[in-house]
Structures are given as structure tokens and as C-alpha cells.
C-alpha positions as a LaTeX table, in Angstrom:
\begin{tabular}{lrrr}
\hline
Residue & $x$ (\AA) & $y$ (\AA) & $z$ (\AA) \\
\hline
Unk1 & 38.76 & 37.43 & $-72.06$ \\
Unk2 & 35.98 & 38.04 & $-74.24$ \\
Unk3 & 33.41 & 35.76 & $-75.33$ \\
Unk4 & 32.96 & 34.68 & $-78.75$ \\
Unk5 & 29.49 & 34.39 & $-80.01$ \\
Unk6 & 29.35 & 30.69 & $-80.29$ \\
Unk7 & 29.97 & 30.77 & $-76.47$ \\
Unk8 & 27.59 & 33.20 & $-75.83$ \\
Unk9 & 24.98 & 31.45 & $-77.93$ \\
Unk10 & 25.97 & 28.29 & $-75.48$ \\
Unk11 & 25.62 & 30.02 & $-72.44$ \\
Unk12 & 22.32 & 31.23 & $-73.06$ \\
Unk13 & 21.27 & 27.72 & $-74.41$ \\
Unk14 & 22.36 & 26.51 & $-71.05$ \\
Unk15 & 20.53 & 28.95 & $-68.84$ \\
Unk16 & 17.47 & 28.63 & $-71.03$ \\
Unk17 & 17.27 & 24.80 & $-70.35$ \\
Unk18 & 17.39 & 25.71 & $-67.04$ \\
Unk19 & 14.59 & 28.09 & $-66.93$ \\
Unk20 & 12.38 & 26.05 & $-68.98$ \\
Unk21 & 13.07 & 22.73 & $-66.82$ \\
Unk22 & 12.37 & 25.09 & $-63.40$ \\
Unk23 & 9.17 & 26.41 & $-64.61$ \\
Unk24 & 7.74 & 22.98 & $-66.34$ \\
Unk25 & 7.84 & 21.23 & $-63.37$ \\
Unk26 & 4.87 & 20.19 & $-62.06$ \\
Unk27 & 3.52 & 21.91 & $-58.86$ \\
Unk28 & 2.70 & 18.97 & $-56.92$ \\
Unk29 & 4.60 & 16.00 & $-56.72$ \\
Unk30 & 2.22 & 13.93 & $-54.45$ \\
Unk31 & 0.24 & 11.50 & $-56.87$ \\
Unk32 & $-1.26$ & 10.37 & $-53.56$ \\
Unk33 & $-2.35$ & 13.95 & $-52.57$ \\
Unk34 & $-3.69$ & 14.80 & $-56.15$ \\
Unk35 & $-5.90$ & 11.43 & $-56.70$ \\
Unk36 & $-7.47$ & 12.66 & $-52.89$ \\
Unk37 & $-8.23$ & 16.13 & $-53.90$ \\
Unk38 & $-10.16$ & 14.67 & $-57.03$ \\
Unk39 & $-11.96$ & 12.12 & $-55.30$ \\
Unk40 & $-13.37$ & 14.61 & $-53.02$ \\
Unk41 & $-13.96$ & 17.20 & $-55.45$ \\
Unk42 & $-15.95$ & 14.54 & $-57.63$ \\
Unk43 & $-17.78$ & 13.40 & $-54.31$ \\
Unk44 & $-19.07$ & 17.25 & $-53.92$ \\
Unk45 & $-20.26$ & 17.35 & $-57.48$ \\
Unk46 & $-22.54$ & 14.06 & $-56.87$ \\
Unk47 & $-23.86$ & 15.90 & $-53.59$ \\
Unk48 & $-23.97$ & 19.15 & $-55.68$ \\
Unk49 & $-25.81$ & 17.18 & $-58.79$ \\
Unk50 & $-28.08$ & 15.08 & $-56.13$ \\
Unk51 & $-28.94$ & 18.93 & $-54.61$ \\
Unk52 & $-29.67$ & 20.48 & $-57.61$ \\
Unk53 & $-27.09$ & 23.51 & $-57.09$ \\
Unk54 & $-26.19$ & 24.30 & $-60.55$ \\
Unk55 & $-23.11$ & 26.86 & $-59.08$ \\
Unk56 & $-22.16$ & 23.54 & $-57.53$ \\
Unk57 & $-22.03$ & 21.33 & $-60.74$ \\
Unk58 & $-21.07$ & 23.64 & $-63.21$ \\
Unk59 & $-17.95$ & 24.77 & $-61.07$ \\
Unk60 & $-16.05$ & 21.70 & $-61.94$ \\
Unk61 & $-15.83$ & 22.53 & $-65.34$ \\
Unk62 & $-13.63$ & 25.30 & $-67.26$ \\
Unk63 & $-15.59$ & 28.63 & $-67.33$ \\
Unk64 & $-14.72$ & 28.93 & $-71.13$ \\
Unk65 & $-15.62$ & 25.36 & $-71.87$ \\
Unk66 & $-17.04$ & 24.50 & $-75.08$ \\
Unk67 & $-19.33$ & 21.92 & $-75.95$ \\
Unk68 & $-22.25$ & 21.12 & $-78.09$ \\
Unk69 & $-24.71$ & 18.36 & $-77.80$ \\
Unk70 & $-25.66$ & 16.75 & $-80.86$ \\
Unk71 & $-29.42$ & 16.21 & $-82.04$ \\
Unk72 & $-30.87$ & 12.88 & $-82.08$ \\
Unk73 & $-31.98$ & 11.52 & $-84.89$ \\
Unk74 & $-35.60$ & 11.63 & $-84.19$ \\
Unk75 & $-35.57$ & 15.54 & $-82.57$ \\
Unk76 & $-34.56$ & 16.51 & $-86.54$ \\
\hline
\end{tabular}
């Protein structure tokens, strides 16, 4: 029996859902797990900042970050 197009347009509706509720879900379900790994990865940036290594402190941030610090009024 063929399909008419409003059933295929369903079908693939229904398989995209799927797909997109598969891949959007998040890798890690252990809130426990995940606050650990930050707390320790924020520990070795304080021993990284108290050290001076530089690799150290700037590896917790993106390597494409961003930023700009703004002048103080009296450095004008």
C-alpha cells in the first residue's frame, strides 16, 4: 500500500523527534559526579594560580575565549 505524502511527512516527523531527543541528551546524568569533577578542577586552578603556571590557569578557560578588560577611569 503506498504511502501518501502526508504520511510520509509524519513518519519522518516522528523519526526526527527521535533523533533530536537521542542526541540532546545530556552525556552525564550524575549531578553528583559533575559538581565533583568541578570542584576538583577549580581546586587545581587555585594550586595552578598559587604556582604561577600560566598553562595551568589559562587551561580552564575556552581557547577561543573573548574578553576585554575595561580601562579605569584614572588609566585614561
Amino acid at each position: 500500500m503506498p504511502q501518501t505524502d502526508h504520511q510520509m511527512l509524519r513518519r519522518c516527523l516522528a523519526i526526527l523527534v527521535v533523533v533530536m531527543a537521542a542526541t540532546t541528551m545530556p552525556a552525564s546524568a550524575d549531578p553528583a559526579a559533575d559538581e565533583a569533577a568541578i570542584r576538583q578542577r577549580l581546586q587545581r586552578w587555585v594550586a595552578d594560580f598559587n604556582a604561577r603556571r600560566l598553562a595551568g590557569v589559562c587551561d580552564l578557560f575556552a581557547p577561543d575565549l573573548r574578553y576585554s578588560i575595561p580601562v579605569a577611569r584614572s588609566q585614561r
